[in-house]
N, C-alpha and C positions, 0 to 999 in steps of 0.2 A: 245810750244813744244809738239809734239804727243808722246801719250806712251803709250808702249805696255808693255802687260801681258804674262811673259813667265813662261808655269810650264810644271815640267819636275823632274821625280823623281831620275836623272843622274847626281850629281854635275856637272861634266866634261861640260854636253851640257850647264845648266844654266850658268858657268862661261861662256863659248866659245858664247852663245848667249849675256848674258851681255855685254862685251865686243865689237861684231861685233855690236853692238846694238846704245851702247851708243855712238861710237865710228863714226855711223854714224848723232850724233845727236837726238838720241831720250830718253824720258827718261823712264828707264826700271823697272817693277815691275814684282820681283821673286817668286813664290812658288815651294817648292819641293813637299807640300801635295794637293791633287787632292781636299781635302773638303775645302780646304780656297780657290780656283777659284771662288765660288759666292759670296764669301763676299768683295773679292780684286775686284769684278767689281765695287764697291759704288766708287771707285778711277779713273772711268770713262777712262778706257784703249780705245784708238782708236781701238785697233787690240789685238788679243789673240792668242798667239802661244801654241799648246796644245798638250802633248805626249798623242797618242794611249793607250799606254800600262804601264799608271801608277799604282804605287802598291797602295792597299788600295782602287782606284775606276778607273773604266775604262775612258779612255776620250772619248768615244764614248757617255756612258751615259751624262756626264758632259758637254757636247756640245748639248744634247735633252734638256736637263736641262735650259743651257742660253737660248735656242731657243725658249723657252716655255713659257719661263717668259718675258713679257710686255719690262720691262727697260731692258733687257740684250740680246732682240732679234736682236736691228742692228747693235752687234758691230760683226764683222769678223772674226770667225775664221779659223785660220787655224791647221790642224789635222797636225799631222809628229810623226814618230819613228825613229827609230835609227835604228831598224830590217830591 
């Protein structure tokens, strides 16, 4: 089963993502805090769904960050806002 990493500092989106998620079969891991995305990648996410403009850190930075680093350069992300 693939699983993706969705964070997103919006209950609403996490739920609505959870849901579409699971729903097609994948199994889904949540954060709403922008600084536990590097430690929830050891759980080896296919793919990472990542808000822009989470409070506390940007997901712009947070996405230099995996990119940068060796083990978390080739999982996928993909950027989204709500805005």
């Amino acid at each position: 089963m693939k699983k993706i990493l969705v964070a997103d500092d919006d209950p609403g989106i996490v739920d609505v993502m959870q849901i579409l998620l699971e729903d097609d079969g994948f199994e889904v891991i949540l954060t709403m805090d922008g600084k536990k995305v590097k430690t929830l990648c050891k759980q080896s996410p296919d793919l990472i769904f990542l808000d822009i403009w989470m409070s506390g850190m940007d997901g712009k930075i947070i996405c230099k960050e995996l990119k940068s680093d060796p083990s978390t350069r080739g999982i996928p992300v993909v950027l989204f806002s709500a805005n």
